[in-house]
Structures are given as structure tokens and as C-alpha cells.
C-alpha positions as CSV (number, residue, x, y, z in Angstrom):
1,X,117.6,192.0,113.6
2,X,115.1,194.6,115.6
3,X,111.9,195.2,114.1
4,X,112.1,198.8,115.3
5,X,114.8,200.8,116.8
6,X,113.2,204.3,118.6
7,X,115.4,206.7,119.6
8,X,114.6,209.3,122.2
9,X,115.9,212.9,121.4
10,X,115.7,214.4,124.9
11,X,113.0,217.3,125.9
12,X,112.4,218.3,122.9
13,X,111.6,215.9,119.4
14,X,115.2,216.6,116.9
15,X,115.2,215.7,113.5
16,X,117.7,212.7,112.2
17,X,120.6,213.5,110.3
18,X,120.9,212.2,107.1
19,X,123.8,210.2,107.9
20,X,121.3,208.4,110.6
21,X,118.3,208.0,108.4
22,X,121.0,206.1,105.4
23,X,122.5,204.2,107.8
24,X,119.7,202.7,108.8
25,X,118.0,202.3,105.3
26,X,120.9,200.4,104.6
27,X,120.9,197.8,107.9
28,X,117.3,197.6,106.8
29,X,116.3,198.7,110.1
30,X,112.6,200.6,110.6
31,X,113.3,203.3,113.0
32,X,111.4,206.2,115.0
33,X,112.4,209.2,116.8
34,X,110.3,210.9,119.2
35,X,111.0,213.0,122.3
36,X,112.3,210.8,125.2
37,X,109.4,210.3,127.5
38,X,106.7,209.3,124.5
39,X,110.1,207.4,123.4
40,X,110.7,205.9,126.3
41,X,106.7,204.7,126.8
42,X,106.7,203.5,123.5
43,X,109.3,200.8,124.0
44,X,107.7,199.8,127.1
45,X,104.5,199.0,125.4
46,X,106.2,196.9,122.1
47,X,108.5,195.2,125.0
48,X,105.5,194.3,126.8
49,X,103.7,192.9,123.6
50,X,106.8,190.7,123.1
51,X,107.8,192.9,120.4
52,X,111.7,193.2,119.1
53,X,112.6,196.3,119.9
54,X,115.4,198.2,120.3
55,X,116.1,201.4,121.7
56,X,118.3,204.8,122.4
57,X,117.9,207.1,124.2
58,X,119.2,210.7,125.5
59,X,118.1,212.1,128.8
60,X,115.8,214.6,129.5
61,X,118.7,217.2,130.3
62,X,121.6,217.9,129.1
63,X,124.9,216.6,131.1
64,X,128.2,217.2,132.1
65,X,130.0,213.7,130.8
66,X,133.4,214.7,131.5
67,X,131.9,216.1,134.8
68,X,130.3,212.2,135.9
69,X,132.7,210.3,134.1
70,X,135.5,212.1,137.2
71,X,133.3,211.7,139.8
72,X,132.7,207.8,139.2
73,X,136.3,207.5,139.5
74,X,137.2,209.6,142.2
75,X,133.7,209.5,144.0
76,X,135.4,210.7,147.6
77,X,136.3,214.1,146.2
78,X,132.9,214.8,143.9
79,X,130.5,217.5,144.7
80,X,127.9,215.4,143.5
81,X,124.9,213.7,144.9
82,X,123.3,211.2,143.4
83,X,123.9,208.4,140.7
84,X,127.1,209.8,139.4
85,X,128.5,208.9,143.2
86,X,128.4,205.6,142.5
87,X,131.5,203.4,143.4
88,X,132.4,200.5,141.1
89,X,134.6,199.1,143.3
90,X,131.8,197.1,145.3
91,X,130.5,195.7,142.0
92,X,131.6,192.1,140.7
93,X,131.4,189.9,138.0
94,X,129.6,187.0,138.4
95,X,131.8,183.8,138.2
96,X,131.7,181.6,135.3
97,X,130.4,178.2,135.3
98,X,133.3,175.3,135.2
99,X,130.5,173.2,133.5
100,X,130.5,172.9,129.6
């Protein structure tokens, strides 16, 4: 179990929902929310220090998902630059050992 899980709201700090905050009272999870960047730099340092920490965390914009879900599928015809260009189809899995 984590000792902390920090979420990262985007821009801009947003409060929990209620539904959040009892769910994890109940997994007996401490948790934090912050803004994404002091989010994000705050599980850097707890990683560093060997801490167990866990973490979510929204970008810093809002996104089109239904927009880069396509083009990762059908990269050829996106008007996209960038990450969401990315073709899966040079990616493999690692093989698994025959040992064991």
C-alpha cells in the first residue's frame, strides 16, 4: 500500500469530490492534490527519498481524447504533430523467458 498518493489537477489546484476523498479514507490511503507542476515535483522529491509514492496526474491543458486516441490509430491521415503521431506498430513485447 502507497504511503501517499498526489494527484495533479492540471493548471489550476481543483478541489476533491467527496466520492474521492471517502474512497480513499476507506483504502486507508493519505492523499494530496495540488496543481500538476508543484504535483508533479513533489513526487519526484518522495521518489528520490525512496519514499512509496504514488501518483495521478492530469496535464497541464486540456485535450482532445477522442481527437489522439484517432490519430494513434490512423497516424498517416492525422493533422497532428507530435506525440499523438506515434505508431504502435514498431513497438514489441519483450519475449518471455523459457526458464522457470
Amino acid at each position: 500500500k502507497p504511503e501517499l498518493c498526489i494527484f495533479g489537477t492540471g493548471r489550476r489546484l481543483q478541489r476533491p469530490s467527496k466520492a474521492l476523498d471517502a474512497d480513499m479514507k476507506a483504502m486507508g490511503i493519505p492523499y494530496d492534490i495540488m496543481d500538476t507542476v508543484n504535483a508533479l515535483a513533489t513526487f519526484n522529491v518522495l521518489n528520490e527519498e525512496g519514499r512509496n509514492v504514488v501518483g495521478a496526474f492530469l496535464p497541464l491543458d486540456p485535450i482532445e481524447v477522442q481527437q489522439t486516441f484517432s490519430s494513434l490509430s490512423r497516424p498517416e491521415k492525422s493533422q497532428h504533430q507530435g506525440p499523438s503521431n506515434l505508431n504502435l506498430s514498431s513497438l514489441t513485447r519483450p519475449e518471455k523467458s523459457q526458464s522457470g
